[in-house]
PDB file of N, CA, C and O in Angstrom:
ATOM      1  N   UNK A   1       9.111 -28.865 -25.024  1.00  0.00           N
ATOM      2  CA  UNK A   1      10.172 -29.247 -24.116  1.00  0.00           C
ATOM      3  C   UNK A   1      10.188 -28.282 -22.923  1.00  0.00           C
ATOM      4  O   UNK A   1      10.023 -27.065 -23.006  1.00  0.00           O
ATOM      5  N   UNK A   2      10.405 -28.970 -21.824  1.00  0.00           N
ATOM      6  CA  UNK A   2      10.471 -27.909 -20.422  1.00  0.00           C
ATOM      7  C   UNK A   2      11.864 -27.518 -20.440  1.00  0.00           C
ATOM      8  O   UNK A   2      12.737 -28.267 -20.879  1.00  0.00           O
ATOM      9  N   UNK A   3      12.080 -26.440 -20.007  1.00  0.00           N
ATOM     10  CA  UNK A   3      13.133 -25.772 -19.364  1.00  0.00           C
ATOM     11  C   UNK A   3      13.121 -26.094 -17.980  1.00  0.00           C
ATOM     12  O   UNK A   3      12.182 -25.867 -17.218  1.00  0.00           O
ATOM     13  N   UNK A   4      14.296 -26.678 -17.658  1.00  0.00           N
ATOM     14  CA  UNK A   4      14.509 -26.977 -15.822  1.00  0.00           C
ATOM     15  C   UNK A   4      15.052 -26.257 -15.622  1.00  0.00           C
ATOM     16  O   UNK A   4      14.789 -25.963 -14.456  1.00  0.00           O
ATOM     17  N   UNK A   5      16.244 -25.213 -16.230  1.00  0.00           N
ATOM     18  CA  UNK A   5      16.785 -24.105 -15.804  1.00  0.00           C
ATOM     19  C   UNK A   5      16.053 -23.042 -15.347  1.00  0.00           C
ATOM     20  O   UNK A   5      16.323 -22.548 -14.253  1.00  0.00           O
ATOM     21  N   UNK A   6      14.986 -22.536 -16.164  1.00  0.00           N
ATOM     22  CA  UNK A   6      13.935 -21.199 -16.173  1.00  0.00           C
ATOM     23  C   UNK A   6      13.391 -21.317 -14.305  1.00  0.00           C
ATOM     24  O   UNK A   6      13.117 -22.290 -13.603  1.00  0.00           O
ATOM     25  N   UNK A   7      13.415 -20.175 -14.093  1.00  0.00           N
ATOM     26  CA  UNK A   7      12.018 -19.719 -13.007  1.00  0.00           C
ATOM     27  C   UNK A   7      11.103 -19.495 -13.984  1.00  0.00           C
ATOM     28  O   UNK A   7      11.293 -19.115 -15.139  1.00  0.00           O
ATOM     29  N   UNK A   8       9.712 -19.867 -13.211  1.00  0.00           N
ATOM     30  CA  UNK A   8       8.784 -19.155 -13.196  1.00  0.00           C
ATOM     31  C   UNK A   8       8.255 -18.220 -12.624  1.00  0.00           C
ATOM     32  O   UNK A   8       8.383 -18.372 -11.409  1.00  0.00           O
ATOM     33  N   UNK A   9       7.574 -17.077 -12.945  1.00  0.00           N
ATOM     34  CA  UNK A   9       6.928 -15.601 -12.080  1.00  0.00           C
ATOM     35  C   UNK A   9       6.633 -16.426 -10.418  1.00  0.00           C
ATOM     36  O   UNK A   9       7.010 -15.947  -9.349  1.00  0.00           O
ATOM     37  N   UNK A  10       6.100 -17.357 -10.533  1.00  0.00           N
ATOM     38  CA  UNK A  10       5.848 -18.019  -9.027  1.00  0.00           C
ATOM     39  C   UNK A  10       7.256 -18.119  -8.113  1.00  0.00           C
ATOM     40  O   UNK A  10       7.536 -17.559  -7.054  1.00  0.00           O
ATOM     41  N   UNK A  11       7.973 -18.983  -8.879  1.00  0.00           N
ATOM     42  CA  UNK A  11       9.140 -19.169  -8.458  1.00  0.00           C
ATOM     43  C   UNK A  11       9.920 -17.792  -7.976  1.00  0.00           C
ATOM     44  O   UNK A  11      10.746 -17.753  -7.064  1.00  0.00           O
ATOM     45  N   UNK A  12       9.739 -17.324  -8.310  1.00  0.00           N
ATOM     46  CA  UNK A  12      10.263 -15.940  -8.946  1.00  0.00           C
ATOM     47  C   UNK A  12      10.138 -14.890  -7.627  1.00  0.00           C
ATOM     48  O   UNK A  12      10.998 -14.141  -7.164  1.00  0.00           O
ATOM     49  N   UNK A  13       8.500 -15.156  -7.124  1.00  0.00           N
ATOM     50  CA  UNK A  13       7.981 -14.348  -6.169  1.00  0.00           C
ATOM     51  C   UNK A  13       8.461 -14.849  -4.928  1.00  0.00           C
ATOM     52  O   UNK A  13       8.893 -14.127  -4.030  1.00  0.00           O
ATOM     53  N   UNK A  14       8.349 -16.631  -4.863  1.00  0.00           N
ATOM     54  CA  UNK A  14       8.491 -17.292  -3.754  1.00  0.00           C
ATOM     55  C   UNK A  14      10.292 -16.738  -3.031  1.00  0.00           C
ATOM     56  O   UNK A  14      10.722 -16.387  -1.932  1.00  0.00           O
ATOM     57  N   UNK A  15      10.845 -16.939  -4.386  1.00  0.00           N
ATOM     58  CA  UNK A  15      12.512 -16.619  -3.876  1.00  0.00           C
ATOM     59  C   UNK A  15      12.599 -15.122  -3.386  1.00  0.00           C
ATOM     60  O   UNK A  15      13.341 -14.733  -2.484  1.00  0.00           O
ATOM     61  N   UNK A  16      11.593 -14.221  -4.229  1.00  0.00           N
ATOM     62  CA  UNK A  16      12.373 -12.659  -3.384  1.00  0.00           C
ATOM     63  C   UNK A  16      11.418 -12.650  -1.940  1.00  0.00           C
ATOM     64  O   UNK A  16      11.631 -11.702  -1.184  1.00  0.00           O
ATOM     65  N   UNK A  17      10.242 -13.794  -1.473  1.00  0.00           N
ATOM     66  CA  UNK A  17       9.867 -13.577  -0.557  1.00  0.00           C
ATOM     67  C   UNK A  17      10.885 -14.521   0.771  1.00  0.00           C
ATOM     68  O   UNK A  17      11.036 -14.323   1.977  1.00  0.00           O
ATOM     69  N   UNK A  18      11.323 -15.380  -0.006  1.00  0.00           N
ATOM     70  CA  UNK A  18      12.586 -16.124   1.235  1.00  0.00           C
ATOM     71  C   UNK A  18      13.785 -15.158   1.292  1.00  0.00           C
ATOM     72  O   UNK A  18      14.642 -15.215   2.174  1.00  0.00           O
ATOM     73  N   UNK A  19      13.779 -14.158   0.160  1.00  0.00           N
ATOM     74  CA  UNK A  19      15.289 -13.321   0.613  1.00  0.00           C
ATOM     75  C   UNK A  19      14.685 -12.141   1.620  1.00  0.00           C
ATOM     76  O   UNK A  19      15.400 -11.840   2.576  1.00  0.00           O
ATOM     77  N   UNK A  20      13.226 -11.356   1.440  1.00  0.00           N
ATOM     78  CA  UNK A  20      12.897 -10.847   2.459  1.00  0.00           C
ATOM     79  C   UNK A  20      13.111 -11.502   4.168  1.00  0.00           C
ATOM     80  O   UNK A  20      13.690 -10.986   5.124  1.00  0.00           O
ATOM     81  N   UNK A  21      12.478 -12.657   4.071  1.00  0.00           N
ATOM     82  CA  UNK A  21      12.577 -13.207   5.068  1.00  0.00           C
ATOM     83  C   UNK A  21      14.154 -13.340   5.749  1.00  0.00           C
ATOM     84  O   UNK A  21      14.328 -13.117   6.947  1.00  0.00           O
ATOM     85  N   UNK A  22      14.901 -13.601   5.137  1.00  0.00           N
ATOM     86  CA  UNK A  22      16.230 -14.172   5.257  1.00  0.00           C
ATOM     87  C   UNK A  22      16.520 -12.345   6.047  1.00  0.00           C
ATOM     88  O   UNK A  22      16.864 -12.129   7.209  1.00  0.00           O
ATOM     89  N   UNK A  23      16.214 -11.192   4.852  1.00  0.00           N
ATOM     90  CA  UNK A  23      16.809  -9.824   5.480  1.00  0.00           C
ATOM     91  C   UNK A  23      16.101  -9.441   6.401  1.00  0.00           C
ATOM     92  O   UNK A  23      16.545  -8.363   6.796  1.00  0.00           O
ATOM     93  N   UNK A  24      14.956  -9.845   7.138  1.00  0.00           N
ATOM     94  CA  UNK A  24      13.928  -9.392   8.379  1.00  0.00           C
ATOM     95  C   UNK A  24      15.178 -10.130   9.366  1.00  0.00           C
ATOM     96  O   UNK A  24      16.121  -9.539   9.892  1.00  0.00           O
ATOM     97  N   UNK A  25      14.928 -11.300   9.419  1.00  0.00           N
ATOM     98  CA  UNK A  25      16.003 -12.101  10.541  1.00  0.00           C
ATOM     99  C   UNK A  25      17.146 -11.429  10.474  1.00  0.00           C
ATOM    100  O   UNK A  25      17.549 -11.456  11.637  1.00  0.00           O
ATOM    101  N   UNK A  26      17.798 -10.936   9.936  1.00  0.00           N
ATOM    102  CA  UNK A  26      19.537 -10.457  10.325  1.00  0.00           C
ATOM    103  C   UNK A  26      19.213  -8.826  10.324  1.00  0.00           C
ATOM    104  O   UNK A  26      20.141  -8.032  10.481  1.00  0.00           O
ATOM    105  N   UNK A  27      18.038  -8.433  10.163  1.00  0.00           N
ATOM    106  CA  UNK A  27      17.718  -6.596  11.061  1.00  0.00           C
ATOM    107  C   UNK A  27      16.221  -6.828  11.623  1.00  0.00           C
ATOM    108  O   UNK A  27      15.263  -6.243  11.117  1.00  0.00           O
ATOM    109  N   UNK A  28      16.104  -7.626  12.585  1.00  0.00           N
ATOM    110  CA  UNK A  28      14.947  -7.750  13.178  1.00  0.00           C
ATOM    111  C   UNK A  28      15.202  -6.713  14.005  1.00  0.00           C
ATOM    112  O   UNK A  28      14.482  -5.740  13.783  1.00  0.00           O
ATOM    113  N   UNK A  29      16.428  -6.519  15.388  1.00  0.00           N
ATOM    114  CA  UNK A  29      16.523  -5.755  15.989  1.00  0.00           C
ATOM    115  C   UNK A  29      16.125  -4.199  15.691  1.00  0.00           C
ATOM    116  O   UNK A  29      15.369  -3.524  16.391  1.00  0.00           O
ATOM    117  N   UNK A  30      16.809  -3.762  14.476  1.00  0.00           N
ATOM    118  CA  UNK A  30      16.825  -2.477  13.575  1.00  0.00           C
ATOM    119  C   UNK A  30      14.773  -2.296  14.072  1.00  0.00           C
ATOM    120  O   UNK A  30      14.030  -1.685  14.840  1.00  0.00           O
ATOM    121  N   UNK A  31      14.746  -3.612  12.657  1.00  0.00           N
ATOM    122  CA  UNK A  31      12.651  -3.172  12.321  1.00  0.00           C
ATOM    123  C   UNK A  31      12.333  -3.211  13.590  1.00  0.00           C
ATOM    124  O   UNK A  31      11.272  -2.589  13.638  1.00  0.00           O
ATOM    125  N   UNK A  32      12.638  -3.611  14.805  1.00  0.00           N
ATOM    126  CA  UNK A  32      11.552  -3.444  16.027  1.00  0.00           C
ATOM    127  C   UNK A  32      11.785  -2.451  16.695  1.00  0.00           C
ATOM    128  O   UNK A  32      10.907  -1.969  17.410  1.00  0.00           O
ATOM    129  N   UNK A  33      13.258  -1.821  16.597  1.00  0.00           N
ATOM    130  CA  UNK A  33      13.741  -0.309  17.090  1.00  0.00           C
ATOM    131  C   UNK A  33      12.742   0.420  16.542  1.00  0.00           C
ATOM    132  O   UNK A  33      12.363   1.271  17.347  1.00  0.00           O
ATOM    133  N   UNK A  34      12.050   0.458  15.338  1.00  0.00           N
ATOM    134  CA  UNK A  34      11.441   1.223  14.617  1.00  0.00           C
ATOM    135  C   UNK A  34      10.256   1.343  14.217  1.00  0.00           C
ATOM    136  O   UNK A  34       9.683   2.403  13.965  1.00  0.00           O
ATOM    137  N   UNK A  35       9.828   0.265  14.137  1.00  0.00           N
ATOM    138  CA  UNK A  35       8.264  -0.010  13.792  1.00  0.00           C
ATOM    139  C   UNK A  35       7.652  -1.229  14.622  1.00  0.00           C
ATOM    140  O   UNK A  35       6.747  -1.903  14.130  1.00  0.00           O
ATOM    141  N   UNK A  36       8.236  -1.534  16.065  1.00  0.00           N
ATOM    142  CA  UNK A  36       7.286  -2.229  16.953  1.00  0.00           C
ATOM    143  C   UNK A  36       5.707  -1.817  17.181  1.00  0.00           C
ATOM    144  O   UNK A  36       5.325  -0.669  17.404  1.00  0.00           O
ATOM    145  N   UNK A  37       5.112  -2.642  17.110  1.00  0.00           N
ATOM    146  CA  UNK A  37       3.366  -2.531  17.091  1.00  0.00           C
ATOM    147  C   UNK A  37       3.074  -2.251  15.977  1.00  0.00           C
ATOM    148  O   UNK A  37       1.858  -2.284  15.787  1.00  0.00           O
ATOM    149  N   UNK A  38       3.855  -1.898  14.868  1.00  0.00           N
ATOM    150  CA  UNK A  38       3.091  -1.758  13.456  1.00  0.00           C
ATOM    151  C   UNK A  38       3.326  -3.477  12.537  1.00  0.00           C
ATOM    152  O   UNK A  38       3.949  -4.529  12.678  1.00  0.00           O
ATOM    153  N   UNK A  39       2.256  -2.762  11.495  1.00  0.00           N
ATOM    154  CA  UNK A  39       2.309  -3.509  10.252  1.00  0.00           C
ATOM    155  C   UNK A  39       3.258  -3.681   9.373  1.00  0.00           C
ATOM    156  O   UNK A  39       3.520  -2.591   8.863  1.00  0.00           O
ATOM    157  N   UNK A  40       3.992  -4.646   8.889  1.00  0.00           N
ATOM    158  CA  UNK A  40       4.582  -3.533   8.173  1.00  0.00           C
ATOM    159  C   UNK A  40       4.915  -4.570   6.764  1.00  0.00           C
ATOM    160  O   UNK A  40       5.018  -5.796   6.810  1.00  0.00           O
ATOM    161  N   UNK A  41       5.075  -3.514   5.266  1.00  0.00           N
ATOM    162  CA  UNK A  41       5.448  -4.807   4.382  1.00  0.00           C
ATOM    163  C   UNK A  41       6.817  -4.655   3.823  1.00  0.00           C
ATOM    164  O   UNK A  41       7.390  -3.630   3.452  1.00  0.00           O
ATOM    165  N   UNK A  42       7.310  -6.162   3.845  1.00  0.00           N
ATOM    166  CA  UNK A  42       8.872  -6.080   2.942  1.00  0.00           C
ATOM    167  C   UNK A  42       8.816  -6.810   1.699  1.00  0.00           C
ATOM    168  O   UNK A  42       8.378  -7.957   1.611  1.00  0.00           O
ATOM    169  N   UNK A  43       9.296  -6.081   0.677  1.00  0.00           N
ATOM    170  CA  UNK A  43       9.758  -6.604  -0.691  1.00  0.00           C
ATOM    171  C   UNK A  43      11.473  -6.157  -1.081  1.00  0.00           C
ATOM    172  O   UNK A  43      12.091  -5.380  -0.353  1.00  0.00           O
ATOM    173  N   UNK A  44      11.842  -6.529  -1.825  1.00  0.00           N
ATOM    174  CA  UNK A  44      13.340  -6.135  -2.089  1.00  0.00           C
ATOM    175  C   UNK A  44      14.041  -5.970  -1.426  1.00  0.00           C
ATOM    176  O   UNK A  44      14.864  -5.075  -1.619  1.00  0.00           O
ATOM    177  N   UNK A  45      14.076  -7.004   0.051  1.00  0.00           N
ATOM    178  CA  UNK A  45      14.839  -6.508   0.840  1.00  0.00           C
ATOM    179  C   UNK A  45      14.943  -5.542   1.682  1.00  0.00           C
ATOM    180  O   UNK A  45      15.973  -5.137   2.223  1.00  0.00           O
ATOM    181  N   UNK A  46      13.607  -5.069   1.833  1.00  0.00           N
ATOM    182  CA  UNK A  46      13.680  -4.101   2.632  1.00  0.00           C
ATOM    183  C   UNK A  46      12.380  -3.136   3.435  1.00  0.00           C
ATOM    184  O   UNK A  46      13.333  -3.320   4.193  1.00  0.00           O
ATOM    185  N   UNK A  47      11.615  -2.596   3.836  1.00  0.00           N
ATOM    186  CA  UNK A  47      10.497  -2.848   4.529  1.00  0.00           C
ATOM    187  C   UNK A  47       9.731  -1.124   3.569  1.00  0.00           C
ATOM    188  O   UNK A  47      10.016   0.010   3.954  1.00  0.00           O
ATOM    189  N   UNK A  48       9.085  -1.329   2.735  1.00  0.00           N
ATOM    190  CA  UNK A  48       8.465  -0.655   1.763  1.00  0.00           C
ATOM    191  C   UNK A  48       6.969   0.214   2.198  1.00  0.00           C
ATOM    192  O   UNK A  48       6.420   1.160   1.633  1.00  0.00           O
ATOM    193  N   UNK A  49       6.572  -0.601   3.521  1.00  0.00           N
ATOM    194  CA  UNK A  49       5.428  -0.113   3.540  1.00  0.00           C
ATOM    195  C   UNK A  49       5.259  -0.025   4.975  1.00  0.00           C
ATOM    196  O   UNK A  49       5.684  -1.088   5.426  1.00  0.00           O
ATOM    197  N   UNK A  50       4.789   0.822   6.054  1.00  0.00           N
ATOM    198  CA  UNK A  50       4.249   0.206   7.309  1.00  0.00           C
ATOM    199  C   UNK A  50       2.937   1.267   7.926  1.00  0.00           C
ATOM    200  O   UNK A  50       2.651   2.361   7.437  1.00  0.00           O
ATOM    201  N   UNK A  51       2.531   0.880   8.634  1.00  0.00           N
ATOM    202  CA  UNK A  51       1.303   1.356   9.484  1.00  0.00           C
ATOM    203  C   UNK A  51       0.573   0.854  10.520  1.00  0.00           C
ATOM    204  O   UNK A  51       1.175  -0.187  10.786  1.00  0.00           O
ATOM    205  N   UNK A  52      -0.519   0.959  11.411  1.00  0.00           N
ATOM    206  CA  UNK A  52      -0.966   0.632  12.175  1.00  0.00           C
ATOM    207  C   UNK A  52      -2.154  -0.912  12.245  1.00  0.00           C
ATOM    208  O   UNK A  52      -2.599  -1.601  13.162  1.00  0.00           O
ATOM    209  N   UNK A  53      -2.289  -0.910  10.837  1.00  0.00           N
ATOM    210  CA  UNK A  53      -3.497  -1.992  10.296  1.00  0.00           C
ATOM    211  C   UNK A  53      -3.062  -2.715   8.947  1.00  0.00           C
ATOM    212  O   UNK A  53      -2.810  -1.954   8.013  1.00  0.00           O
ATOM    213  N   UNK A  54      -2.949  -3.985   8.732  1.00  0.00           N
ATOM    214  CA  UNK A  54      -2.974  -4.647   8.078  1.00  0.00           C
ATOM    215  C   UNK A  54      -3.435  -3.918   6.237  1.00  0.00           C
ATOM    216  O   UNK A  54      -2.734  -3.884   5.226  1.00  0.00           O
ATOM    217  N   UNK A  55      -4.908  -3.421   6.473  1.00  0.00           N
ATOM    218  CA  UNK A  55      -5.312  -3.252   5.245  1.00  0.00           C
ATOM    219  C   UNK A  55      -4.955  -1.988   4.801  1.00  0.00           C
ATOM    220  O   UNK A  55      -5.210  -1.697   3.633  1.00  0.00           O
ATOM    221  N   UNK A  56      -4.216  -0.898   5.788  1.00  0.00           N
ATOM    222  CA  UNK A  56      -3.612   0.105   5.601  1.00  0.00           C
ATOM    223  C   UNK A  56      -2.593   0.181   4.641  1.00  0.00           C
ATOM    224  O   UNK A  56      -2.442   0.899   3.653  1.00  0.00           O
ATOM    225  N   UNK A  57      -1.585  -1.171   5.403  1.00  0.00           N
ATOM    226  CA  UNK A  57       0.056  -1.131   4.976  1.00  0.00           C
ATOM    227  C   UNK A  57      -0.469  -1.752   3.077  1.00  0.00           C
ATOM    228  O   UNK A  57       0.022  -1.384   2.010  1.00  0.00           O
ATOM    229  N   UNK A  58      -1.602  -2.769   3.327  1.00  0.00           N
ATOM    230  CA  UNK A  58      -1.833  -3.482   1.822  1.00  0.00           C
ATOM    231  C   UNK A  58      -2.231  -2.263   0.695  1.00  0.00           C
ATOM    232  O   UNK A  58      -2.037  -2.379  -0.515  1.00  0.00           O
ATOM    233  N   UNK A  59      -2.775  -1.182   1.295  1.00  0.00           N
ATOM    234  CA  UNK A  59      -3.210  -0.189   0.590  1.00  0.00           C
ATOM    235  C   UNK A  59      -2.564   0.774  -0.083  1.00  0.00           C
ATOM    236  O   UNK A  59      -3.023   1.398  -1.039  1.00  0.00           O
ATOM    237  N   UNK A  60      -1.027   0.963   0.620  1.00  0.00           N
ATOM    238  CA  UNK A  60       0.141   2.136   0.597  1.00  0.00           C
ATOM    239  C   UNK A  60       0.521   0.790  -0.403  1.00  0.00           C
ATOM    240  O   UNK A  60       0.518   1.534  -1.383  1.00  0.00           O
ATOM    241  N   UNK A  61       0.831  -0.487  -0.973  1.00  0.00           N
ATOM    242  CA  UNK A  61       1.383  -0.544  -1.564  1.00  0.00           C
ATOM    243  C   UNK A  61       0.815  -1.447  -3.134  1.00  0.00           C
ATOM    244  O   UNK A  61       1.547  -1.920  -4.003  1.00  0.00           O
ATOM    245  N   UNK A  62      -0.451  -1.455  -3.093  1.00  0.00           N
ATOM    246  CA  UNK A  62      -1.200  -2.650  -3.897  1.00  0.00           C
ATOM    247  C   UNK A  62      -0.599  -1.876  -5.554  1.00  0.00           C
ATOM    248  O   UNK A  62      -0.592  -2.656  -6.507  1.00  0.00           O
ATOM    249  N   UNK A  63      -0.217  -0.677  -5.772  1.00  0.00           N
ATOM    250  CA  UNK A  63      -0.022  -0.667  -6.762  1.00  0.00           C
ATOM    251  C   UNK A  63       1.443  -0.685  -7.459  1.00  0.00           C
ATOM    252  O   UNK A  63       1.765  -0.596  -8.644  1.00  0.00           O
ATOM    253  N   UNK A  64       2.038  -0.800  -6.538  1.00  0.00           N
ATOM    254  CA  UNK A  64       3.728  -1.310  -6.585  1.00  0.00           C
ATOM    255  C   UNK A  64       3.982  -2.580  -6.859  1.00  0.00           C
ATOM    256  O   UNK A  64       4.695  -2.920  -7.803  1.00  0.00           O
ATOM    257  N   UNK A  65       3.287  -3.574  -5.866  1.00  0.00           N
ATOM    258  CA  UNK A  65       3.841  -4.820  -5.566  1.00  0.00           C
ATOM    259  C   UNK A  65       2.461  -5.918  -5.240  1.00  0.00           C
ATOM    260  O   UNK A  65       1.655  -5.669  -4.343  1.00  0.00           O
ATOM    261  N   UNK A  66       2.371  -7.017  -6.033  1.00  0.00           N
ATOM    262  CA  UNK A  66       1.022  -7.999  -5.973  1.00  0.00           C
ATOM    263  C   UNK A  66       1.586  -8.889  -4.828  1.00  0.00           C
ATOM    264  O   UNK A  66       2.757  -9.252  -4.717  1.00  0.00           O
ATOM    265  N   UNK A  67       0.321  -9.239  -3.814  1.00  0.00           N
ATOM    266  CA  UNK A  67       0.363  -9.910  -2.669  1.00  0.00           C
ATOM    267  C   UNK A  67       2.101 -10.773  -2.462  1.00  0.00           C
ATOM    268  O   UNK A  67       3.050 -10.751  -1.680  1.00  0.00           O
ATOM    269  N   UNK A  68       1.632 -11.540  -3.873  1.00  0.00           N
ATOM    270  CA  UNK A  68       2.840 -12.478  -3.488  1.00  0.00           C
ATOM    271  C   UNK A  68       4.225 -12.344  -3.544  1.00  0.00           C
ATOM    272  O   UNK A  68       5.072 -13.236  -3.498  1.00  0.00           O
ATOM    273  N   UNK A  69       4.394 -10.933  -3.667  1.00  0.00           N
ATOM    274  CA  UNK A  69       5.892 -10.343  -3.911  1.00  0.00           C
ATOM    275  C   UNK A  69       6.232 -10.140  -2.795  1.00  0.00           C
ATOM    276  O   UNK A  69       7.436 -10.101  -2.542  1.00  0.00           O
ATOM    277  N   UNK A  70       5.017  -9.899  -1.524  1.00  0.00           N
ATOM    278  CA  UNK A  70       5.785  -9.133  -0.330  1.00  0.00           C
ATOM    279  C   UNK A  70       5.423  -9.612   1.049  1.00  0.00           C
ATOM    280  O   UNK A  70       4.283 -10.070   1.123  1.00  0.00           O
ATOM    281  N   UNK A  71       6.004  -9.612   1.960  1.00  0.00           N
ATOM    282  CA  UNK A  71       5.549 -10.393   3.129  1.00  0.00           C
ATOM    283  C   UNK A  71       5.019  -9.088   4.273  1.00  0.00           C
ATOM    284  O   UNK A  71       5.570  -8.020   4.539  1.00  0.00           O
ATOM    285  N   UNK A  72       3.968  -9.577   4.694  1.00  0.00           N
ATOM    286  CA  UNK A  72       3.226  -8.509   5.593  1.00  0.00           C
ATOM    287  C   UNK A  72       3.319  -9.231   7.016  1.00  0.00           C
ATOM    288  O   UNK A  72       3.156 -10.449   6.952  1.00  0.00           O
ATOM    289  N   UNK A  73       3.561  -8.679   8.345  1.00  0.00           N
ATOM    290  CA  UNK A  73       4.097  -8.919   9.082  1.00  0.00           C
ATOM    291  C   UNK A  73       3.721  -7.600  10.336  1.00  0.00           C
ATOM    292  O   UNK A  73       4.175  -6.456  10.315  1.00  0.00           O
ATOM    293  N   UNK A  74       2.701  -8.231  11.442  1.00  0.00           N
ATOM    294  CA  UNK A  74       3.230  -7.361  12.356  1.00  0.00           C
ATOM    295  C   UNK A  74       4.438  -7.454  13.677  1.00  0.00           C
ATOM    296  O   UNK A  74       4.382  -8.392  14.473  1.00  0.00           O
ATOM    297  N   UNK A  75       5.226  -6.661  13.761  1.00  0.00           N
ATOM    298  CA  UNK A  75       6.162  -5.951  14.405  1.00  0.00           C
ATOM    299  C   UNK A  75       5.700  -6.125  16.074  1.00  0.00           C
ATOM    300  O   UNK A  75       5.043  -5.312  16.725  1.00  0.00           O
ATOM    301  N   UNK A  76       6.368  -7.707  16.640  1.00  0.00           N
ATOM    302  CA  UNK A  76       6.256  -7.674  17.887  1.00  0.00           C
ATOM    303  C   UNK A  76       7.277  -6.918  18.811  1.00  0.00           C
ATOM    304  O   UNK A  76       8.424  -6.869  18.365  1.00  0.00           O
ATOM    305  N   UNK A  77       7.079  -6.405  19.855  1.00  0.00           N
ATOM    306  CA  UNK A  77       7.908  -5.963  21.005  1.00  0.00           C
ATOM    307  C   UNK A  77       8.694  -7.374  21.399  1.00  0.00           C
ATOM    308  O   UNK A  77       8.613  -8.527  20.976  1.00  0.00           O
ATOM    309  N   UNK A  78       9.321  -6.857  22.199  1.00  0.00           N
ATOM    310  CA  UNK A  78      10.286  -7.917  23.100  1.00  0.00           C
ATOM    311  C   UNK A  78      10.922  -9.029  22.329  1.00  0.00           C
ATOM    312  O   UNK A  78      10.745  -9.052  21.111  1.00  0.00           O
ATOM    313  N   UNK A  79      11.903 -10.285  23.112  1.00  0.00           N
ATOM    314  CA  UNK A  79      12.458 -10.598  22.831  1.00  0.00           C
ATOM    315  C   UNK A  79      11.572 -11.764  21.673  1.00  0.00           C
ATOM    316  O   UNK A  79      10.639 -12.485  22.028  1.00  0.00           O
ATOM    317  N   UNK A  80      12.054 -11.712  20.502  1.00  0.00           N
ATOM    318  CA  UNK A  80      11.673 -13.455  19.512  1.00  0.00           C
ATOM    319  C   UNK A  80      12.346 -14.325  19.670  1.00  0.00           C
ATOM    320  O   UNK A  80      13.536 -14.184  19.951  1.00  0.00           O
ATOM    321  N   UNK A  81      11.650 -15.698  19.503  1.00  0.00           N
ATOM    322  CA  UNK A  81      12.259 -16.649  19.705  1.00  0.00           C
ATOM    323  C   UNK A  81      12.553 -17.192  18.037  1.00  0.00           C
ATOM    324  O   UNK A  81      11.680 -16.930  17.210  1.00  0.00           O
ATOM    325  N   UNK A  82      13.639 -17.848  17.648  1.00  0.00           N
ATOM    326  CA  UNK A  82      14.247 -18.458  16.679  1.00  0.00           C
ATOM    327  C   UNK A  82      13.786 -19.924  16.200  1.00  0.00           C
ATOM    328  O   UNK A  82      13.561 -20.745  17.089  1.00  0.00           O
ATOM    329  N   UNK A  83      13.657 -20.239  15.098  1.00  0.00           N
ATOM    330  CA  UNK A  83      13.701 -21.100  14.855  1.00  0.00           C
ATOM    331  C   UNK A  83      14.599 -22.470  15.461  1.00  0.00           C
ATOM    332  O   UNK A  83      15.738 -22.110  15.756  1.00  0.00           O
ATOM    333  N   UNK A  84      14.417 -23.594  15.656  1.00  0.00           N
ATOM    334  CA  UNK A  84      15.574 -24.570  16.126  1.00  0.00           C
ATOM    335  C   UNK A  84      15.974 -25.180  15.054  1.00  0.00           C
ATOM    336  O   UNK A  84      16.879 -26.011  15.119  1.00  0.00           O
TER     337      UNK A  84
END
């Protein structure tokens, strides 16, 4: 019998990667005060890893957190535009 209640580990990853997302958008200003032109990665809400190169920031954290836990992201200058 399936459980429709249960997450799965997928499920699981996908949701703390939409709550990252959700906490980048309401301190975008903050992360670009701070780490514009970098890499940088968020898990738990909060930005865990950053640096100058992609395989850098993946490196400071591969033994914490597996790809799909965390969203990697570089850190544009100036103004973003929003979703409609």
């Amino acid at each position: 019998m399936i459980d429709l209640k249960s997450t799965t580990p997928a499920q699981e990853n996908l949701l703390q990667r939409m709550k990252g997302r959700a906490w980048l958008e309401s301190h975008l200003k903050e992360v670009q005060e701070k780490y514009a032109e970098k890499w940088i990665a968020i898990a738990r809400e909060q930005v865990v890893a950053h640096g100058n190169d992609p395989d850098e920031v993946k490196e400071k954290i591969k033994s914490e957190f597996a790809p799909s836990q965390v969203i990697l992201v570089r850190v544009p200058t100036g103004e973003i535009s929003k979703p409609v």
